[in-house]
N, C-alpha and C positions, 0 to 999 in steps of 0.2 A: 269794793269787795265787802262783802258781808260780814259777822261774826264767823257766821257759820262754815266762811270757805277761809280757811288759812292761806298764808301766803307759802309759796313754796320753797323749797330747801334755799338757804339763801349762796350767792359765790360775790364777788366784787361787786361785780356791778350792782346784786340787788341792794347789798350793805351802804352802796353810795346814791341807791335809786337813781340811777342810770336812767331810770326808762320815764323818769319824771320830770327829765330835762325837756321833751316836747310842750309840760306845759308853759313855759316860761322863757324858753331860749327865743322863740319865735319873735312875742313881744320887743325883748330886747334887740334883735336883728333889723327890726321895725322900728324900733327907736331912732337905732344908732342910724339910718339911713335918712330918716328923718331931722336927724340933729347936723347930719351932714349934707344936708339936701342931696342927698341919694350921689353921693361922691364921695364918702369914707376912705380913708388914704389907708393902706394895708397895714402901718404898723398902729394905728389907730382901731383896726376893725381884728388884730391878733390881740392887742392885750386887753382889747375890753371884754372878748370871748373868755379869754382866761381870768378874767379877774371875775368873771359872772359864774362863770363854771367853776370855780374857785371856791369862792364863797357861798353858793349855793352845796356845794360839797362839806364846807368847814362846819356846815349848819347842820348837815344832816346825820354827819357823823357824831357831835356834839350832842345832838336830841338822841343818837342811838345810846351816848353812855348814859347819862339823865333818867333819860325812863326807860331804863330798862328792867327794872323793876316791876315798872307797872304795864310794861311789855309783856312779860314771863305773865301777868293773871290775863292776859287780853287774847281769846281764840284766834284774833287775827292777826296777828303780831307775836305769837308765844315761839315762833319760829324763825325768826331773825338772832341774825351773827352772835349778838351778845350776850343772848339771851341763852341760845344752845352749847358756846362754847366756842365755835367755829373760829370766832376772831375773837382776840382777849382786848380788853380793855385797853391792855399797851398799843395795841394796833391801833385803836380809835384814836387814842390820845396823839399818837404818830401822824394820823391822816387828819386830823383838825388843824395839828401844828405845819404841819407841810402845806395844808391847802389856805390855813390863814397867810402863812409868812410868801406863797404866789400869789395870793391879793395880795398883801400890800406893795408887792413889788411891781405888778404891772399896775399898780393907782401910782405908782411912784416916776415909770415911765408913762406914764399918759399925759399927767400938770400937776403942778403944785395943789391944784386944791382939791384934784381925787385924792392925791395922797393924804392930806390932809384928813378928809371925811371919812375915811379907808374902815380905822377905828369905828367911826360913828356905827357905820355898817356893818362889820361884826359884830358890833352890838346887842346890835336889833337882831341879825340872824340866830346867837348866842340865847339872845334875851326870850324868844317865843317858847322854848324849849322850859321855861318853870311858870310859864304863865297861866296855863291848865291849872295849877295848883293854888292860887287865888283869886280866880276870875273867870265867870264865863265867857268874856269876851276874847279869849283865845283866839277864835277865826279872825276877829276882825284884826287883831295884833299881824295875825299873817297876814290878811291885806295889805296892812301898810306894809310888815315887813317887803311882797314882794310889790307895792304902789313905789318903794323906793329905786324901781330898778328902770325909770325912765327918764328918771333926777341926775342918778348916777350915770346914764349915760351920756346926757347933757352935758354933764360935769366934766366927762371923761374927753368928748368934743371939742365942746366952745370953753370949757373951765367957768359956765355959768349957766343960772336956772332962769330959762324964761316963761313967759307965760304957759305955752303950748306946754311947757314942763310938767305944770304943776296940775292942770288939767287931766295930761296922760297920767298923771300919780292918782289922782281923785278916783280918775275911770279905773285902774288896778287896783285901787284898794275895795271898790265895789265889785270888782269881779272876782279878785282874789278871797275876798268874805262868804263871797256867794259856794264858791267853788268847795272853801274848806269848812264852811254849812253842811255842804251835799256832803262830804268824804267824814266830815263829823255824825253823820245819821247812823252809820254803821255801827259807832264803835257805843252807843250810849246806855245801855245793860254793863256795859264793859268798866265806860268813864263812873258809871254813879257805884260800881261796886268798890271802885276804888279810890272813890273817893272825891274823884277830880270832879271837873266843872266843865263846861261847855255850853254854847247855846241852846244844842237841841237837847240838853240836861235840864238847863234852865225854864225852858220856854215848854219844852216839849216837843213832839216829833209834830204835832201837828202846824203849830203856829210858827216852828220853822220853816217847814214846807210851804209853806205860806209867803213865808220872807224872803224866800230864794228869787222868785221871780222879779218881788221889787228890787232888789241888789241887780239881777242882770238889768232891770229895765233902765235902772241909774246908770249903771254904767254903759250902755247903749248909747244914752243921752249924751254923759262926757267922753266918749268917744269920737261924736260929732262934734262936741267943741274941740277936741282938741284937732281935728281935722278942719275946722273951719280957722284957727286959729295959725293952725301950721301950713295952711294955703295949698292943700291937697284939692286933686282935681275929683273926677268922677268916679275913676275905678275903686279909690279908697270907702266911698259912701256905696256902691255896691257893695265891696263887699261888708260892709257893716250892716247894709240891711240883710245878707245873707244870713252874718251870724246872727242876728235881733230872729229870724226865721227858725234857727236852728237853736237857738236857747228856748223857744218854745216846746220843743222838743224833750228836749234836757229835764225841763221845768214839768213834763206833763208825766215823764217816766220818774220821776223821783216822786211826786204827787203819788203815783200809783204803785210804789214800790220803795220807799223809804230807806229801807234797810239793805236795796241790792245799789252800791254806786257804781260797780264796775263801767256800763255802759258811758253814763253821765262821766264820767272820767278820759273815758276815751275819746268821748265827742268833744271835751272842754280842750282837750291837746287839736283835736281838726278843726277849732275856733280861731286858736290861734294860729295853727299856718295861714288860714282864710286871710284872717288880719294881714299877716306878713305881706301874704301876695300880694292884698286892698293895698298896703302901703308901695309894694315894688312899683307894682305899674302906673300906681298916681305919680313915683317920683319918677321912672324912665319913661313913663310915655304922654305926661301931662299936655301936649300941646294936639293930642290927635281924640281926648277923653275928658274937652273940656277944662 
């Protein structure tokens, strides 16, 4: 979404971006079928949902109180909860507290050593929210931030990180970068009047535009390894060359339009079902798909 188009009157769900859970949930639904060779036992596949929806929520509400500030100077953002009044600052601090203390409770029922990391990982989701403010590399911090969410399901599974793990982390922090590249284009009139930092502040809109494609094409790459690693069959490398097809896409509309991401947004969420599905039917139907 551009400068130019605000976002609209906000209610719960936009205050928690609700609608931002398709970029992300997918991946992890993929993981975790993954880490369990496509047999996740139900109370295994209830509390890693919650503990992801969790803290992706802890995080968001967190970055609403933070900059909201620098929310209130931004056309695209001047319209959110905290910024108009809607929700007060008690509420945010309510919804950070509530949604930190169901992570740590279902890392607490999953093993010892999600619990453990539990902390680590609010951290991180905590920690992206002041990092605009001394560094451009902002995106790429959200990379890793959500690169950590294929670790932690590992975690949540087997209660260890193996190779295919670290792979699948590699591949999300290159598309996570990529993505919040593209969604950084919009705001950079915005970020340099106030101050902040960003890549495409940094670099500029053009030699970002630039960079995006090599971020998907990396992570295409560790995509495959982590597929050849985790011993998926065919359906999974279809569909990865499907999306490698359709970040072309992606890559040629932002090229030609910098400042409008809505589309590129939309299509990075039916990347990732893609993924989902490459991963379901590798794991339920391996022996008929190679």
């Amino acid at each position: 979404m551009s400068a130019s188009h605000p976002e609209p009157a906000p209610g719960i769900g936009r205050f928690l971006e609700i609608q931002n859970l398709g970029l992300n949930l997918p991946f992890a639904l993929a993981f975790l079928l993954t880490a369990s060779v496509g047999h996740p036992s139900v109370w295994v596949v209830l509390w890693t949902i919650v503990a992801f929806v969790s803290g992706r929520n802890a995080g968001h509400a967190f970055n609403r109180i933070v900059d909201r500030e620098f929310d209130r100077q931004n056309p695209r953002t001047r319209n959110r909860a905290l910024v108009t009044g809607r929700y007060s600052i008690a509420f945010a601090a309510a919804v950070v507290t509530a949604s930190a203390v169901a992570m740590v409770l279902a890392a607490y029922l999953l093993n010892p050593l999600a619990f453990v990391l539990a902390p680590v990982a609010l951290l991180a989701v905590f920690g992206y929210s002041y990092t605009k403010r001394f560094t451009a590399l902002t995106t790429v911090f959200l990379g890793v931030v959500e690169g950590i969410v294929p670790v932690a399901i590992y975690i949540a599974v087997r209660g260890a990180i193996p190779l295919e793990a670290l792979a699948a982390m590699a591949a999300l922090i290159a598309w996570g970068t990529a993505f919040e590249t593209i969604h950084s284009l919009g705001d950079v009139d915005a970020d340099r009047a106030a101050g902040l930092s960003s890549i495409p502040v940094r670099l500029g809109k053009r030699l970002s535009v630039a960079l995006v494609p090599c971020l998907h094409a990396g992570a295409i790459v560790l995509f495959v390894v982590f597929g050849r690693l985790a011993g998926l069959s065919a359906p999974f490398y279809l569909a990865v060359a499907a999306m490698a097809v359709l970040t072309v896409g992606v890559d040629v509309a932002v090229a030609r339009a910098p400042d409008r991401v809505s589309w590129p947004f939309r299509l990075h969420t039916a990347l990732g079902a893609i993924f989902l599905v490459g991963v379901a039917l590798a794991e339920f139907l391996p022996s008929g798909f190679g």
